[in-house]
N, C-alpha and C positions, 0 to 999 in steps of 0.2 A: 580914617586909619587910626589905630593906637597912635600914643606919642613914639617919635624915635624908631619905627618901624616902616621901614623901604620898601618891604614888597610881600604882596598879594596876590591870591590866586583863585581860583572853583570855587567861585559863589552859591549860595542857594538860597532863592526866598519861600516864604512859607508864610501863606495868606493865612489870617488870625479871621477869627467871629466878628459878626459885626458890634458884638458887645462889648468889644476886648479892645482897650485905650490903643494898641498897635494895630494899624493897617498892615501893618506886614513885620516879620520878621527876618532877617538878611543875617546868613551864617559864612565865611570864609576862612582859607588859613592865612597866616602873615608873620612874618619874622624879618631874621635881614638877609635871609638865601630860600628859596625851596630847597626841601632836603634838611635844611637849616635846625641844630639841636635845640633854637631858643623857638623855634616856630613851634605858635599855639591857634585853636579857634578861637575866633572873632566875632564878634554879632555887633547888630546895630537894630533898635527899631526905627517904624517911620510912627511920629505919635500922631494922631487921630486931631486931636488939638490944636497941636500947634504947625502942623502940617511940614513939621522936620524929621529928620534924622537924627536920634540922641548918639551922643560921645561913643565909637566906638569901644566895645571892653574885650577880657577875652574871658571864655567861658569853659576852655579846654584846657588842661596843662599836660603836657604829655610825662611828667613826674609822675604827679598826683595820678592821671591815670595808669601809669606803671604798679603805683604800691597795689591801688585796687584790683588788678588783674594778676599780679602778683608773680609778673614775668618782666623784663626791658623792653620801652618802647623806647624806640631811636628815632623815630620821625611822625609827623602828623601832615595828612592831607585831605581831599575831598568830604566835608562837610554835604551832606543831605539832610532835613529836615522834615517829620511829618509829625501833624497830628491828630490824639486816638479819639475815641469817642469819650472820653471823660475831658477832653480839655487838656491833656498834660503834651509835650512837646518832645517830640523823640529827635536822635541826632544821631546818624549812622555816620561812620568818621574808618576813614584807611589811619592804618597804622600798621608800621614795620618793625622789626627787630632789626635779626641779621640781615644783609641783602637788599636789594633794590625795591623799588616799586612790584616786583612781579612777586617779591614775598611776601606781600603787605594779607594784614588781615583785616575783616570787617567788624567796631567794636558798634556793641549797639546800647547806646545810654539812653538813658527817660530824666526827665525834670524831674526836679527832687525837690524842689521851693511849689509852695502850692499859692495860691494866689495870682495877680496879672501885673505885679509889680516888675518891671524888666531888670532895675538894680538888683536885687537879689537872685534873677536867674540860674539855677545852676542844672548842674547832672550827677547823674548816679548810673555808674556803669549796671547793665543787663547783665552782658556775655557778649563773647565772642561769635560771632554767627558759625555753625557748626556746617561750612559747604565743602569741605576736600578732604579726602582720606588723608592730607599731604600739611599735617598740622591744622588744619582751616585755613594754610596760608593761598595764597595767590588770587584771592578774588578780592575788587574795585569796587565802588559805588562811588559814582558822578554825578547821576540825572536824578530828579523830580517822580517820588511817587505816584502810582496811577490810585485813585480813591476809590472805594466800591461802594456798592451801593448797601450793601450789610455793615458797613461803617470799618469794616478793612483796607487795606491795600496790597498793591504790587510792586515792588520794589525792583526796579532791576538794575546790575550789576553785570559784572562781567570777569572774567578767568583770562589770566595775561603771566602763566611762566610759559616759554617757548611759543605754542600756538594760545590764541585771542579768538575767545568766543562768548556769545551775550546769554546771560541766564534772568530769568523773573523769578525772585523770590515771594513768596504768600505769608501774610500777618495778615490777623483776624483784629476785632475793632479795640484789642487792648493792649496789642503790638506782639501777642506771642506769636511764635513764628511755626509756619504748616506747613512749608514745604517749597520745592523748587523744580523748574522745567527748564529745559533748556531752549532756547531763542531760535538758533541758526545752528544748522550744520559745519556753515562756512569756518574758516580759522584764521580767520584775519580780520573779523571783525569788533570794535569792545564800544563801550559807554553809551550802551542802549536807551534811549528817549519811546515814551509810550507814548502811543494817542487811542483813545477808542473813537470809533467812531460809529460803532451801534453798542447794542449792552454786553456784546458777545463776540462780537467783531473787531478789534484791538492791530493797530500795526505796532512796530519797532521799527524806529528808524536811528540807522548806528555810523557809527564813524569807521572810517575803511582806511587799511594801512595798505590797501595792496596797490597795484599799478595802475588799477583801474582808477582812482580817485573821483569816486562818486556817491552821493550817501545810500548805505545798502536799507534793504524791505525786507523784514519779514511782515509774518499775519498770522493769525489766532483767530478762529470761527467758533472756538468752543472755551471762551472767558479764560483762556491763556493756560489749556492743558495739552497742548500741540499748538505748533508751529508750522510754517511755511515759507520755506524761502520764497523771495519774487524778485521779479527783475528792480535792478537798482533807478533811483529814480535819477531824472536828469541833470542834476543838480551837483555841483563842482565839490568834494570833499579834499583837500589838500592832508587828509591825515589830521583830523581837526572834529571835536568835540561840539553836538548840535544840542539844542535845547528846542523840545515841540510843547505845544498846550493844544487840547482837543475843547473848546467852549460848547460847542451846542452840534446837534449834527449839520456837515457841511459847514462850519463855520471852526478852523485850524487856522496855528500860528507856529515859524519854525523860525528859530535864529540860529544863525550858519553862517560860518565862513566860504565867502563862494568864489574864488580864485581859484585855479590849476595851482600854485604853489602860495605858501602865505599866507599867516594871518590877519592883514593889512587893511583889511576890507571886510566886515560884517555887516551881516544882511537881516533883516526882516520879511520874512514871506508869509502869503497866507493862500489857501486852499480849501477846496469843498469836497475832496473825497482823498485827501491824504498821498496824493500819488502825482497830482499835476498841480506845478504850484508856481506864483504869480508874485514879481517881489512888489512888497509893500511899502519899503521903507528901508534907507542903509542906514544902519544906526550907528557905524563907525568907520572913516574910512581914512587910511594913512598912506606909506610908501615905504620900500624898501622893508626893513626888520621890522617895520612899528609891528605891534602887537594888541587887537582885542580878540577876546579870545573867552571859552569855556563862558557862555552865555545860562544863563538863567531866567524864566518867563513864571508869571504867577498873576492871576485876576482877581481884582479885590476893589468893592466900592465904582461897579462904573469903570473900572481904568485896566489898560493891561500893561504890566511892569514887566522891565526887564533890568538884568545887572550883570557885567561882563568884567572881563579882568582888561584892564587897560595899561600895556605895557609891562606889566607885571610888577606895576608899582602902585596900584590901587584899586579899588574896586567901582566903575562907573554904572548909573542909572539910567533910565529915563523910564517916564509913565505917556502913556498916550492914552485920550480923554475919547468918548465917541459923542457921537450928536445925540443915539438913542442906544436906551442898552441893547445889549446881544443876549437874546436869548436863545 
């Protein structure tokens, strides 16, 4: 963590080249509240070297990015990270004005420092992503982009004034943006995680606020230009935020809170067709209010990493090593 700051939240890592002195890159928000006016993003690399973690910094200011957009930001949250086909580091970031989280907008910055030195890191706001007749406000981004094989991705988000529903935005491989489908019919669904599991065949698996408390499915047969709902898979959703990784076919990873209420307890699962899944691993497990929570999954070097919010007062890891790669 920065110095003198208490609390952390929606992580996200973002596996670097194997060229690139960083194994991974780790983005989150942190101040002394969520919601908090002095909360800014956070990064940390893990260096290749020295097989650490360098001094937390932060890399967002939500002033600075106020002048640039040339409106008031009043809050900063959810950090996502992807990178284009030139190497450069994009950072998709909620940001609010008036109003809550449900009138947050999506700002989309690019690396502005060129080289792979992390101290000089910075951003250079894009735009606002242009998704709602209703200002661009009310839509989210949580999860881990899905990468394509044209050296684009799919982004997905989600719409949370009144009803919650999952959308997959499209950037092509230099981060401009082509368009958007909608995920779910449902309305209670948000913070969509992708997995493909053929080149054309893609689930969503999303976090559910309704009674049911189970993590909801869609599915895409035609590279995420229709949807499909499907039955929810078996799997305990307390209204809690999952993080999946799709490595090779039949071979998925899902970190989830798996309690009927509570975030007390995070899990590690894995799967071979995305719908029946088998835990592999508890990666945190507490009592009563503790808190891990909003998980993060990313493969780099042999290892698959994970990073969660821990109590909501910092940001935990772990990497797990295999005998033989996964291909």
């Amino acid at each position: 963590m920065p110095p003198d700051t208490p609390v952390a939240h929606a992580s996200a890592l973002l596996a670097m080249p194997a060229s690139h002195p960083s194994a991974l890159l780790a983005f989150w928000f942190a101040g002394l509240r969520e919601s908090g006016a002095d909360v800014q993003i956070a990064a940390s690399q893990f260096d290749r070297a020295t097989q650490q973690w360098s001094a937390a910094r932060f890399v967002v200011n939500r002033h600075t990015l106020a002048e640039k957009l040339g409106f008031g930001v009043r809050r900063l949250g959810n950090p996502v990270a992807w990178l284009d086909g030139q190497g450069r580091v994009h950072l998709f970031v909620v940001t609010t004005g008036l109003g809550g989280w449900a009138a947050a907008r999506i700002v989309h910055l690019r690396q502005s420092t060129s080289g792979q030195d992390f101290a000089s890191l910075s951003f250079e706001v894009q735009r606002v992503l242009p998704l709602s007749w209703l200002w661009n406000k009310s839509f989210l981004v949580r999860t881990a982009p899905l990468s394509l094989k044209d050296g684009g991705m799919v982004l997905p988000v989600h719409f949370e004034m009144g009803i919650k529903y999952p959308v997959a935005l499209r950037f092509d491989a230099s981060g401009a943006f082509l368009g958007m489908a909608r995920i779910s019919r449902r309305n209670h669904l948000l913070q969509p995680t992708l997995l493909m599991t053929e080149e054309s065949r893609w689930l969503a698996l999303m976090r559910d606020q309704s009674v049911e408390g189970k993590v909801a499915v869609a599915q895409t047969l035609d590279g995420g230009q229709n949807w499909t709902d499907l039955p929810d898979l078996a799997l305990h959703n307390p209204n809690s935020s999952v993080a999946g990784l799709a490595l090779a076919p039949g071979r998925m990873f899902l970190a989830h809170n798996s309690l009927l209420k509570g975030r007390s307890v995070l899990d590690l699962s894995t799967s071979a067709d995305g719908q029946n899944w088998t835990l592999a691993q508890t990666l945190a497990r507490g009592a009563g209010d503790d808190e891990y929570s909003y998980p993060a999954l990313a493969w780099t070097g042999d290892s698959l990493w994970t990073s969660y919010t821990d109590q909501r007062q910092a940001i935990a890891w772990q990497r797990f090593f295999f005998a033989a790669p996964i291909r």
